[in-house]
PLY file of the C-alpha trace (Angstrom):
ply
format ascii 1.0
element vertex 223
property float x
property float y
property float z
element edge 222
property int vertex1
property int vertex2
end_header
0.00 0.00 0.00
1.07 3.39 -0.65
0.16 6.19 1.11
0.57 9.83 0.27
1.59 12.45 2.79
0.81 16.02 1.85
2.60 18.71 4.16
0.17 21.66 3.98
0.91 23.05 7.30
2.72 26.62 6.32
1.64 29.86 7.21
2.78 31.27 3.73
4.18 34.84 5.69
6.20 35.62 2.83
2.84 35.82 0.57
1.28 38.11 2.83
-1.66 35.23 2.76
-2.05 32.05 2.86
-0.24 30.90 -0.58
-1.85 27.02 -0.25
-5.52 28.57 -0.71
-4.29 31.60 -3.48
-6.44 30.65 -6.32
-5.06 29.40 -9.89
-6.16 27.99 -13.03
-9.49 27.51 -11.20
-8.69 25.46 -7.89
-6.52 26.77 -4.75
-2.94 25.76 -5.34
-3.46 23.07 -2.46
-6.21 21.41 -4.70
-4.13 20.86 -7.81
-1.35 18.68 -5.27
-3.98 17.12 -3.85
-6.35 16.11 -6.86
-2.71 15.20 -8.52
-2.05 12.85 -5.75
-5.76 11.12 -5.38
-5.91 10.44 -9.38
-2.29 8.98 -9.49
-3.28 5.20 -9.86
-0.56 3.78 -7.28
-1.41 5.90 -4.66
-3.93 4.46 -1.79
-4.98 7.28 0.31
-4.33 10.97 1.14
-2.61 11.76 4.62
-2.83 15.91 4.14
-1.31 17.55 7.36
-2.49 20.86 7.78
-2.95 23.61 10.17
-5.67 23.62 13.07
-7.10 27.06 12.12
-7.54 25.75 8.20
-8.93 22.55 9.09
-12.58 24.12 7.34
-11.08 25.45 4.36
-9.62 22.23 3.89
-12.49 20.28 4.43
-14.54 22.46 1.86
-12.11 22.29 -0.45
-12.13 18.11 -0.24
-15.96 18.24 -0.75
-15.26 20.48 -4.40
-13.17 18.14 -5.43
-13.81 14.98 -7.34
-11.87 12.71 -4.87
-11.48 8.67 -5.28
-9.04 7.93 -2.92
-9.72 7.77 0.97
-7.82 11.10 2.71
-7.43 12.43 6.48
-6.18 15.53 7.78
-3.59 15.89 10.95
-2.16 18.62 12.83
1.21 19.83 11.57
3.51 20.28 14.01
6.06 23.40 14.94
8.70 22.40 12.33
8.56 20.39 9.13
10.05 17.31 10.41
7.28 17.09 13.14
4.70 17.93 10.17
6.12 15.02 8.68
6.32 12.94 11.62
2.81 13.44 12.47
1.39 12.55 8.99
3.23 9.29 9.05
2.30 8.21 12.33
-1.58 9.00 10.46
-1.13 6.45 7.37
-2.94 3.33 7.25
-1.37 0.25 9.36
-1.44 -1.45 5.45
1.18 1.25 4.24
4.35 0.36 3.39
5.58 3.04 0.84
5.08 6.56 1.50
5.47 9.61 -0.88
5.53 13.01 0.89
5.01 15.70 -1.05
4.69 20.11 -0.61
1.21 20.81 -0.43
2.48 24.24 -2.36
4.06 22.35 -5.16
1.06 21.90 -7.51
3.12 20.86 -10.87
4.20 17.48 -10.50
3.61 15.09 -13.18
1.86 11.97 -12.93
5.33 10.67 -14.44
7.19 11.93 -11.77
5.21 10.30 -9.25
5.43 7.19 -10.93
9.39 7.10 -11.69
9.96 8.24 -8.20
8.08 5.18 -6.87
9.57 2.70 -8.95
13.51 4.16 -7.88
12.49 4.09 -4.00
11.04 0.49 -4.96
15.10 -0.21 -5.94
16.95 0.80 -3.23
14.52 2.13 -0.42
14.41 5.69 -0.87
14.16 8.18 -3.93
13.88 11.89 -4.80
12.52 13.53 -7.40
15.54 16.17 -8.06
17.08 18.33 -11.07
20.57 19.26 -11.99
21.65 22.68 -11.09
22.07 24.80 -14.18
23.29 28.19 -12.65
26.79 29.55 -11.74
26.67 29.25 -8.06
28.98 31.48 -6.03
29.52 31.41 -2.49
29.31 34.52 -0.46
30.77 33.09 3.04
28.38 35.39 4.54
29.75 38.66 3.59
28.17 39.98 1.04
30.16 39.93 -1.41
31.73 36.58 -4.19
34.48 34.67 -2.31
34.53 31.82 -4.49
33.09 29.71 -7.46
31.02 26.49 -6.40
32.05 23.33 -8.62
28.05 22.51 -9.83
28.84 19.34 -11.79
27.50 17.18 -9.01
25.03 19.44 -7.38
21.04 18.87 -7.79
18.33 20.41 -6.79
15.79 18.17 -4.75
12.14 18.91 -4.51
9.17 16.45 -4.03
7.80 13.94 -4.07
10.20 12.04 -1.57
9.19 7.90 -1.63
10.78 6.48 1.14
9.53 2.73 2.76
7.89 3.78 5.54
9.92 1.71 7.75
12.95 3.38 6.35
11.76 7.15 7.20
10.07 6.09 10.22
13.86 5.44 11.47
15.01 8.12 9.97
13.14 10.77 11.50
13.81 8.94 14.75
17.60 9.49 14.38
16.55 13.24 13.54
14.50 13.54 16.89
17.46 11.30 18.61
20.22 14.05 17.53
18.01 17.03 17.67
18.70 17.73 14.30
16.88 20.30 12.26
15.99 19.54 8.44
14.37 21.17 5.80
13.68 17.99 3.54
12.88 14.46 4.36
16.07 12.88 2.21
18.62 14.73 4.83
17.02 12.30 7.18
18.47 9.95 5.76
21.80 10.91 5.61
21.66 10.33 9.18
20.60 6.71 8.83
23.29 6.37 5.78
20.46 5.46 3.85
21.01 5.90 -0.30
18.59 7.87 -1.48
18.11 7.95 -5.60
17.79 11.23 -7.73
14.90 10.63 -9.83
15.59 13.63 -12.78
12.53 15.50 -13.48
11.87 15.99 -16.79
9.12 18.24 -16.60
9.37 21.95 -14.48
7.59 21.16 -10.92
8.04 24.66 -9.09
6.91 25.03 -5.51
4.95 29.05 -4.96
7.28 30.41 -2.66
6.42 34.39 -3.43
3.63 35.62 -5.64
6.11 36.07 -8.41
5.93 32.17 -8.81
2.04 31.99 -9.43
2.15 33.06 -13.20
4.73 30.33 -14.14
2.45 27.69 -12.02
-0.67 29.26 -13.76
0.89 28.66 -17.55
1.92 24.92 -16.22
-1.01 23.79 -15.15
-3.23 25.31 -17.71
-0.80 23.62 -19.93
0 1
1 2
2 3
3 4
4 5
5 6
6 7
7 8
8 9
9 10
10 11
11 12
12 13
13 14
14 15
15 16
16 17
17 18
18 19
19 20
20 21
21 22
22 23
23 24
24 25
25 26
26 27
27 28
28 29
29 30
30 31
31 32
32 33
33 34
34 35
35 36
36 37
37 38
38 39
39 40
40 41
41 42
42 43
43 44
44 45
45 46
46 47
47 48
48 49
49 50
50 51
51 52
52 53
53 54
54 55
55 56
56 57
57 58
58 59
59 60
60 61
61 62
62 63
63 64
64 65
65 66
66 67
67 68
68 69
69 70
70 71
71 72
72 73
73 74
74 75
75 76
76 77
77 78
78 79
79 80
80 81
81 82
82 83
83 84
84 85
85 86
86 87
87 88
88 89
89 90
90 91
91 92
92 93
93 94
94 95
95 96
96 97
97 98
98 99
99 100
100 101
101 102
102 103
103 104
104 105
105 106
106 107
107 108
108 109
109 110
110 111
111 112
112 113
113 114
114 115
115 116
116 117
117 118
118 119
119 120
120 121
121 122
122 123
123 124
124 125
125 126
126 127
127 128
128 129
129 130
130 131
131 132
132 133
133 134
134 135
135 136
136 137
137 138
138 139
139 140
140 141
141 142
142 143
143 144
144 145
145 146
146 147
147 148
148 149
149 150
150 151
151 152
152 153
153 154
154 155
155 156
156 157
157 158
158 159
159 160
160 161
161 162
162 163
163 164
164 165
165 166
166 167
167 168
168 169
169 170
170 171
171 172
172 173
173 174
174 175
175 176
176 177
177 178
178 179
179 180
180 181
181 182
182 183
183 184
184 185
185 186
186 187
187 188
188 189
189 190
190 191
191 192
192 193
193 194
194 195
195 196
196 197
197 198
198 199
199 200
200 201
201 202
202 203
203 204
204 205
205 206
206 207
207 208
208 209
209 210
210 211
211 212
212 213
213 214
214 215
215 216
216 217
217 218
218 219
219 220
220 221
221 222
């Protein structure tokens, strides 16, 4: 069984509102992850951890959507890890893959998805990632170019993240164990020396960050 785990528990400060519910090419951004997610055929259910105060926007927005696949909401927690941890502890007792996913990245393909799953069904863990393309300098903090960063090897990860749930499940225990802080699930891993596979992404799969990312998103998904 695989379950889904969308982390939809942001504030979305930077937006000046809350960026999950901003509206575009007819749903909330929110909607098109989670629609994405419920038609994919592999996936089971819908784990979609949110915040307390949203819990009615998100249960309206589940009743406007044409939804096949059984979902749940849980409380996110004061980090992202804890989001995380708290939607896994809320998957079915049947699961044994999990793909988490930003509840503000509303572009992922169907093909993504899919490739992801089959890599993490390799080797225990994949990543759905792309190669960085820019000259990267690094500042050391001061503001100004101290030196040129080799890119050859460098990617960019995003979501989804398939993991066996077993496998995150200890993961995130070594995180809570060292009191580490982490901003994606695959650095939980490095604690665990699990491998985790780059899955390249093929097609653009942007996250809205600021508002200057909605008319990208908007062309994509209209697309």
């Amino acid at each position: 069984m695989v379950s889904a785990v969308i982390v939809a528990a942001g504030s979305g400060i930077r937006m000046g509102a809350d960026k999950l519910f901003l509206e575009v090419a007819g749903l909330p951004v929110v909607g098109h992850t989670w629609r994405r997610f419920d038609a994919h055929p592999e996936i089971d259910e819908v784990v979609i951890v949110i915040r307390e105060s949203a819990h009615a926007e998100f249960e309206a927005l589940g009743k406007q959507l044409a939804l096949s696949k059984p979902h749940c909401f849980v409380e996110g927690g004061m980090e992202r890890q804890h989001s995380v941890n708290n939607g896994l502890s809320a998957v079915n007792s049947n699961c044994e893959w999990v793909a988490i996913q930003d509840g503000a990245r509303p572009c992922t393909t169907n093909e993504a998805i899919t490739a992801t799953l089959a890599a993490a069904r390799k080797g225990g863990a994949a990543v759905v990632a792309s190669k960085v393309t820019d000259t990267l300098k690094d500042s050391g903090g001061t503001g100004h170019i101290i030196r040129n960063v080799e890119r050859t090897h460098l990617w960019a990860v995003q979501t989804p993240q398939v993991f066996a749930l077993k496998i995150i499940r200890n993961a995130m225990l070594a995180v809570s164990a060292q009191d580490a802080a982490i901003t994606d699930d695959t650095a939980a891993c490095e604690l665990i020396d699990q491998a985790v596979a780059l899955v390249d992404g093929d097609a653009p799969n942007p996250k809205v960050t600021t508002a200057a990312d909605l008319p990208l998103v908007e062309l994509l998904l209209r697309q």
